[in-house]
Backbone as JSON Lines, residues from 0, in Angstrom:
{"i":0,"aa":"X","n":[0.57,-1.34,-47.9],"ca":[0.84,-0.39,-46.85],"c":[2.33,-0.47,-46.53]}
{"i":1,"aa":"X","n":[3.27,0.78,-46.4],"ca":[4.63,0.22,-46.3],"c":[4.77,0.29,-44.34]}
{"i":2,"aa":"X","n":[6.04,-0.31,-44.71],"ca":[6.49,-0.93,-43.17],"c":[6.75,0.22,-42.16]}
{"i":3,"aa":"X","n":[6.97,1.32,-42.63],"ca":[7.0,2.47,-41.56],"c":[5.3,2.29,-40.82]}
{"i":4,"aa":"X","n":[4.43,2.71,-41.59],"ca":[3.36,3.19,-41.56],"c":[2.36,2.07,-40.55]}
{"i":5,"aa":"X","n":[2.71,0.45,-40.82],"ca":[2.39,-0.64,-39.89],"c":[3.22,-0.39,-38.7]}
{"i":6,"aa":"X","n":[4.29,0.14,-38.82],"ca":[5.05,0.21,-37.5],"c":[4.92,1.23,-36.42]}
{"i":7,"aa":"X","n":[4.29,2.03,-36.87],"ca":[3.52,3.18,-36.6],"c":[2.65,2.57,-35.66]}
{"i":8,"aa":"X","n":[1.55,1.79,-36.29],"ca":[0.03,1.69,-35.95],"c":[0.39,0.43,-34.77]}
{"i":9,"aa":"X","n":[1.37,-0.16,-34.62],"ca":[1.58,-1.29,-33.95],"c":[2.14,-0.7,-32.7]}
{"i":10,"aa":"X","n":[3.22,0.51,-32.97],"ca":[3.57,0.84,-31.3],"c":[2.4,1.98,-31.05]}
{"i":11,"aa":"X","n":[1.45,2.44,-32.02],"ca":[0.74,3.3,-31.3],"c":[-0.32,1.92,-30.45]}
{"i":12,"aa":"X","n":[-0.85,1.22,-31.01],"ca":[-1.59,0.24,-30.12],"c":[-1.31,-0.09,-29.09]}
{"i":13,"aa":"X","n":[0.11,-0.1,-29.1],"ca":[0.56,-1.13,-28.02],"c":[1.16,-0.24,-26.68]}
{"i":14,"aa":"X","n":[1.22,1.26,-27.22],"ca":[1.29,2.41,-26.28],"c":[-0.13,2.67,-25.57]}
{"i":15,"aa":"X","n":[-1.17,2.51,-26.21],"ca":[-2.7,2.42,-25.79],"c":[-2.96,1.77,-25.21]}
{"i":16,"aa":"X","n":[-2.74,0.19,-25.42],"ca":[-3.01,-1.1,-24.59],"c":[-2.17,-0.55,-23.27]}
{"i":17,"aa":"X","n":[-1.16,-0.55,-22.74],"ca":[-0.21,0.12,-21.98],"c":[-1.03,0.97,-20.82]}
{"i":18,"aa":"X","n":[-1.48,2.33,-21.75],"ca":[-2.22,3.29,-20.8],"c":[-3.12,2.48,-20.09]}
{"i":19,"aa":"X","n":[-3.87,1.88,-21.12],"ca":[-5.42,1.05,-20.38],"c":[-5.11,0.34,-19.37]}
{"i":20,"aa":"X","n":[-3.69,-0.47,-19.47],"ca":[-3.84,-1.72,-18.36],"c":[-2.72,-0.86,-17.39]}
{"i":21,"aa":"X","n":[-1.99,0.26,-17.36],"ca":[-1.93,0.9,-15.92],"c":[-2.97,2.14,-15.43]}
{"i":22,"aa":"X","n":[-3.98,2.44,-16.21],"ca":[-5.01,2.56,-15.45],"c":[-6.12,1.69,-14.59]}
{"i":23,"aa":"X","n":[-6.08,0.2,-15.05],"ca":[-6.84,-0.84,-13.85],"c":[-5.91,-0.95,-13.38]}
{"i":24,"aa":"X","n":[-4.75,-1.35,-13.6],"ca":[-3.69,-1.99,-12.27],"c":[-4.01,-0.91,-11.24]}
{"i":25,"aa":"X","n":[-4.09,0.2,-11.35],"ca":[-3.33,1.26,-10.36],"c":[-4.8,1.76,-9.71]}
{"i":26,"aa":"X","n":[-6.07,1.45,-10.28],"ca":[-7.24,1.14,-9.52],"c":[-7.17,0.3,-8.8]}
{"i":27,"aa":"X","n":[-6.92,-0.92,-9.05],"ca":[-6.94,-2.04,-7.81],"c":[-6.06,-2.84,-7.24]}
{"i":28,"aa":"X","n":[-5.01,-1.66,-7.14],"ca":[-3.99,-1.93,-6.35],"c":[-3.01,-3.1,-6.46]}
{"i":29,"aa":"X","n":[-2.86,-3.84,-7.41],"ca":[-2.67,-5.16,-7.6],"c":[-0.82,-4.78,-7.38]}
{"i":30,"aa":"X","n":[-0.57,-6.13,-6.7],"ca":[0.79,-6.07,-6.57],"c":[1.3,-7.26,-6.72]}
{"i":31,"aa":"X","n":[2.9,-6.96,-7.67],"ca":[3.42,-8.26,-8.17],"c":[4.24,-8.64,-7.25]}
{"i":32,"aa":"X","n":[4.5,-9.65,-6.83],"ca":[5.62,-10.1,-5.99],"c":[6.11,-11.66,-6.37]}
{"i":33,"aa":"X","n":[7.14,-11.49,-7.15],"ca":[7.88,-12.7,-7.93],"c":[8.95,-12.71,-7.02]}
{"i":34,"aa":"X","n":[9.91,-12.26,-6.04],"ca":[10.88,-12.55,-5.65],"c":[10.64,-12.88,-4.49]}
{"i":35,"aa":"X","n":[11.34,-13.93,-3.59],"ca":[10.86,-14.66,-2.44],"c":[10.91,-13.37,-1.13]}
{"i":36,"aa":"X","n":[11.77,-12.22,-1.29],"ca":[11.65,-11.59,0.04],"c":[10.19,-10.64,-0.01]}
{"i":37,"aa":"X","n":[9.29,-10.21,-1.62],"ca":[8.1,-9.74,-1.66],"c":[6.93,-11.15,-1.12]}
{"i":38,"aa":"X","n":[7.15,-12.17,-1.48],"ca":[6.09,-13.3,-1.66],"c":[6.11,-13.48,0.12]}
{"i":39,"aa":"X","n":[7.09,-13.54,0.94],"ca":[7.21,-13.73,2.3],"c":[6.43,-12.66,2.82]}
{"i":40,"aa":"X","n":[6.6,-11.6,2.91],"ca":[6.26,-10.33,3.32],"c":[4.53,-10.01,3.16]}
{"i":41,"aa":"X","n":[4.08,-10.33,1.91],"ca":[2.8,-10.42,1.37],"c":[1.84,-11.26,2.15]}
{"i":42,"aa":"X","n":[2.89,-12.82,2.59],"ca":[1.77,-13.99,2.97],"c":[1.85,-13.54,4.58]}
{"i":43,"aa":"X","n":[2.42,-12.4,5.1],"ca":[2.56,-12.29,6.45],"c":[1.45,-11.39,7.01]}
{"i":44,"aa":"X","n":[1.41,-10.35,5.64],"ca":[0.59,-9.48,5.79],"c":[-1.19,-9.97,5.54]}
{"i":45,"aa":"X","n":[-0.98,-10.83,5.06],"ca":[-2.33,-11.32,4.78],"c":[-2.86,-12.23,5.89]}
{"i":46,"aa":"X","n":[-2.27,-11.98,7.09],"ca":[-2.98,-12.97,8.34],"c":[-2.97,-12.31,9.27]}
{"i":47,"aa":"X","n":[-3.65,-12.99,10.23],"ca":[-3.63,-11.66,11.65],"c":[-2.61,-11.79,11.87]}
{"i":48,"aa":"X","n":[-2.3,-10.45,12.62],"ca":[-1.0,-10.74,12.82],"c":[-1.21,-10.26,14.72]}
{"i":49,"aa":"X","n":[-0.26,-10.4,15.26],"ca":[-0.28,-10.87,16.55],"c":[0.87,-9.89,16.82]}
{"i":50,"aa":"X","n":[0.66,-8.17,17.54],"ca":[2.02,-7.5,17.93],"c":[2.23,-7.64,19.55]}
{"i":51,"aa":"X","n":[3.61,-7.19,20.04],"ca":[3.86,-7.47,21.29],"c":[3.44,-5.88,21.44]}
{"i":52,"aa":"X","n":[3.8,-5.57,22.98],"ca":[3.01,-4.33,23.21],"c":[4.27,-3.37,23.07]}
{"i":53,"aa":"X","n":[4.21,-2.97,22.09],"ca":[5.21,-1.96,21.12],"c":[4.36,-1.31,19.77]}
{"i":54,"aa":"X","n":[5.12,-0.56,19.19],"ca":[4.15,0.31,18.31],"c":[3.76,-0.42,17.18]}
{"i":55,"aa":"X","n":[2.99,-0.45,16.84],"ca":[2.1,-1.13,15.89],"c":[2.14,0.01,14.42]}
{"i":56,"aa":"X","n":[2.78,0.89,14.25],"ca":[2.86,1.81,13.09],"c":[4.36,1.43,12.57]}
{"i":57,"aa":"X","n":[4.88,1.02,13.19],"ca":[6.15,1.09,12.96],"c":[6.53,-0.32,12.24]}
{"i":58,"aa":"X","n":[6.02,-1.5,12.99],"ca":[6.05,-3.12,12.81],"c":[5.46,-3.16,11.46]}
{"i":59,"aa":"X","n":[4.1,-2.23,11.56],"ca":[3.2,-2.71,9.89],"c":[4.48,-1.94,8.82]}
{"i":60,"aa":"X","n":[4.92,-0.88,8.95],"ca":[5.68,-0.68,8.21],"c":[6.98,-1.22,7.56]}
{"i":61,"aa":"X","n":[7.44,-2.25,8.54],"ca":[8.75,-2.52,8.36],"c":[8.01,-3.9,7.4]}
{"i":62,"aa":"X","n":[6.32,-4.34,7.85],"ca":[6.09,-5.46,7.51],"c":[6.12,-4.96,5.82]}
{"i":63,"aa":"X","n":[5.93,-3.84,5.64],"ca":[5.33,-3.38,4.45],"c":[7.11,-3.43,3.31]}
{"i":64,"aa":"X","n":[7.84,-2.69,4.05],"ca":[8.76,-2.14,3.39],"c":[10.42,-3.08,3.41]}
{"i":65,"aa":"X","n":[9.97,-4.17,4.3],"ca":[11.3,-4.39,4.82],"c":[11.65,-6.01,4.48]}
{"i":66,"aa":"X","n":[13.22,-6.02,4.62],"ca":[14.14,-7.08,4.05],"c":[14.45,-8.18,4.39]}
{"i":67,"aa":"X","n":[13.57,-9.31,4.06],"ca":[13.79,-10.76,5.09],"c":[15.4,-11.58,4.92]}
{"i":68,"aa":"X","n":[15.49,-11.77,5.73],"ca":[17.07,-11.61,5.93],"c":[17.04,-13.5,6.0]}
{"i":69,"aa":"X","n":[16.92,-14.11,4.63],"ca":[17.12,-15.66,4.78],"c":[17.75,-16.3,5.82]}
{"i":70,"aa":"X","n":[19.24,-15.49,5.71],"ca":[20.46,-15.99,6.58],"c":[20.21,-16.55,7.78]}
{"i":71,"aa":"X","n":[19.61,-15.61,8.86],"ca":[18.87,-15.52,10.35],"c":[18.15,-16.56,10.48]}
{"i":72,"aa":"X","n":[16.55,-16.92,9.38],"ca":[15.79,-17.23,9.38],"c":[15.34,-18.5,9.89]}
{"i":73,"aa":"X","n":[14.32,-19.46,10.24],"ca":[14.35,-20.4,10.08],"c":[12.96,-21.25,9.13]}
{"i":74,"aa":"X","n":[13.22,-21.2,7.81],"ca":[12.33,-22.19,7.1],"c":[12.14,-23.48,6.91]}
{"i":75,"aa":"X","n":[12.38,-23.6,7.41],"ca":[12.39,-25.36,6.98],"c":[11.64,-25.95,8.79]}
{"i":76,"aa":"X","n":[11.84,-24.87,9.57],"ca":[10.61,-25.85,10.59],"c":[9.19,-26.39,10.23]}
{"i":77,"aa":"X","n":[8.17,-27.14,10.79],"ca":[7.22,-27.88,10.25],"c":[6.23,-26.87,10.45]}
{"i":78,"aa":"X","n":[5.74,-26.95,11.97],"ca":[3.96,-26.02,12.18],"c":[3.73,-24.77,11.44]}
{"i":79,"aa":"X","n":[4.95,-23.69,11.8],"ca":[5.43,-22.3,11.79],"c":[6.46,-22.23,11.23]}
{"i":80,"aa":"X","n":[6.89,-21.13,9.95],"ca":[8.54,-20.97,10.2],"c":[8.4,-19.56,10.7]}
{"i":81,"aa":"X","n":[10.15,-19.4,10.78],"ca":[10.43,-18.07,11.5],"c":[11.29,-17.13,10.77]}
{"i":82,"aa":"X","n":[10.9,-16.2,10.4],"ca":[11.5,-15.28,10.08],"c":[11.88,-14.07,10.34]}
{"i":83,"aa":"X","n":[13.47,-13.68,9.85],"ca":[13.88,-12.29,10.38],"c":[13.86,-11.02,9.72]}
{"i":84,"aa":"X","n":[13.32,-10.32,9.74],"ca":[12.51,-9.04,8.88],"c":[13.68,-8.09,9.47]}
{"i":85,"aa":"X","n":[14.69,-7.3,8.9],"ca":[14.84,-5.96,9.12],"c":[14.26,-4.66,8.18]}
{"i":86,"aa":"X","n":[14.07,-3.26,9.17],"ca":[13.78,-2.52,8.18],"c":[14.51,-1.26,8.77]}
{"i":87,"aa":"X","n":[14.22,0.13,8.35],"ca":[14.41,1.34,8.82],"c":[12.95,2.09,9.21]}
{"i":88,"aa":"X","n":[13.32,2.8,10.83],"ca":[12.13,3.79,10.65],"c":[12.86,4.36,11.61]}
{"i":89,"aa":"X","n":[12.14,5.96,11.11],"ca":[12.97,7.24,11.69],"c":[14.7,7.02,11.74]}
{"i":90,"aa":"X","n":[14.87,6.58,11.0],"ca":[16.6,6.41,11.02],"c":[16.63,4.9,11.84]}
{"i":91,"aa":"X","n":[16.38,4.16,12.4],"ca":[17.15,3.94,13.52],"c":[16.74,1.91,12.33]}
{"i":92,"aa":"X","n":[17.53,1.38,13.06],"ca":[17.11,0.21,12.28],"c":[16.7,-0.6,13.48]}
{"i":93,"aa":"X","n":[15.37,-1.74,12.53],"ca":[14.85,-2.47,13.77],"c":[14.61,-3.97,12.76]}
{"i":94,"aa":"X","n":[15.0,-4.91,13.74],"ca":[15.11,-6.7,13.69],"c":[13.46,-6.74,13.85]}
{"i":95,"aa":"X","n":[13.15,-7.69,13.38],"ca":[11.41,-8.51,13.66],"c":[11.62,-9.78,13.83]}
{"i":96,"aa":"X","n":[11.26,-10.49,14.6],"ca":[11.18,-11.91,14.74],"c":[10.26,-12.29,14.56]}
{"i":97,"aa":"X","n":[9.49,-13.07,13.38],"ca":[8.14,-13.01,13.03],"c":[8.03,-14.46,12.86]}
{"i":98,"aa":"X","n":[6.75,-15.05,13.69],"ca":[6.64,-16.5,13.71],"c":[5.23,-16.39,12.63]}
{"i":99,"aa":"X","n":[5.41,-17.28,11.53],"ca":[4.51,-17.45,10.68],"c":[3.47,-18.69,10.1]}
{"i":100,"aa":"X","n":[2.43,-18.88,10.94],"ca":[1.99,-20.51,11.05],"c":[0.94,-19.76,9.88]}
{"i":101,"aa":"X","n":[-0.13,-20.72,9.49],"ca":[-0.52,-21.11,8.23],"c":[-1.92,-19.87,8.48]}
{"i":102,"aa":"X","n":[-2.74,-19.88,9.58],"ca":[-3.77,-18.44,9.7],"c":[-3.13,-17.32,10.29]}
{"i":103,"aa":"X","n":[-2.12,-17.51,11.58],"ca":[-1.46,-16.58,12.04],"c":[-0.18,-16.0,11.78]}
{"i":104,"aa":"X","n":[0.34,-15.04,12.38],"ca":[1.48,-14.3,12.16],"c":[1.61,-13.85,13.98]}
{"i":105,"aa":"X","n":[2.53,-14.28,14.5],"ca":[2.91,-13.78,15.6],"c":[4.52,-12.49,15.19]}
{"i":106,"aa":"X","n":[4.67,-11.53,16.02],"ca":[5.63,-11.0,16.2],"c":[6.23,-10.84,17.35]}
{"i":107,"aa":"X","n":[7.45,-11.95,17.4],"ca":[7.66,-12.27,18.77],"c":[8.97,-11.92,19.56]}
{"i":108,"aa":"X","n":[9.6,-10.87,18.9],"ca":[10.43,-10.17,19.04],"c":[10.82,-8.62,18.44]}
{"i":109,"aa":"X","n":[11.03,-7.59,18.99],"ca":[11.49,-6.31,17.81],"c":[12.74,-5.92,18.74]}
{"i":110,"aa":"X","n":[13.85,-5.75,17.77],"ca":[14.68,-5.38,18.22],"c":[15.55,-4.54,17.59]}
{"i":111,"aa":"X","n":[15.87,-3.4,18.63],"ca":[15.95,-1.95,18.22],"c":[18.17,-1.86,17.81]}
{"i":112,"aa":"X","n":[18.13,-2.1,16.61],"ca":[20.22,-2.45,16.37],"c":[20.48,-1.02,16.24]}
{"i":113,"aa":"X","n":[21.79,-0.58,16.51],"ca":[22.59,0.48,16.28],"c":[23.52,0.73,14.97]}
């Protein structure tokens, strides 16, 4: 069989395999998060989370979409660490102060920057 003709049948497979496995991924929603500001964001969202009495559409979103800012932060405390989440909504940019113990997620600050 010449080498065109294997080379053929190898990216057509592997264009097939492809379709198949982003049709389950994209059924069950699966999401990769290899970089530490997705892996933070993920383990925050996966606990109750605890809002102050402010909008709760806005907080899940920034929890969803938004940029943990190491710098601010504080990781290295023992019980809880703390982290500083900024994001955008409706234009305007907003700080999160998000205390993160091992079942809970408190949000114990939002603050509205210019």
């Amino acid at each position: 069989m010449p080498f065109l003709r294997r080379l053929g049948y190898y990216l057509g497979g592997v264009a097939l395999g492809l379709i198949i496995l982003a049709f389950f991924f994209r059924k069950k929603s699966t999401e990769f998060c290899y970089s530490p500001n997705c892996r933070v964001l993920k383990n925050i969202r996966s606990k109750q989370i605890t809002y102050p009495n402010s909008d709760t559409l806005v907080i899940h979103s920034i929890l969803k979409n938004g940029d943990v800012v190491f710098s601010k932060s504080d990781t290295k405390s023992k019980p809880c660490k703390t982290y500083v989440i900024e994001g955008k909504s409706e234009e305007k940019l907003i700080e999160l102060k998000v205390k993160n113990c091992d079942s809970t997620a408190v949000v114990q600050e939002v603050n509205y920057l210019d």
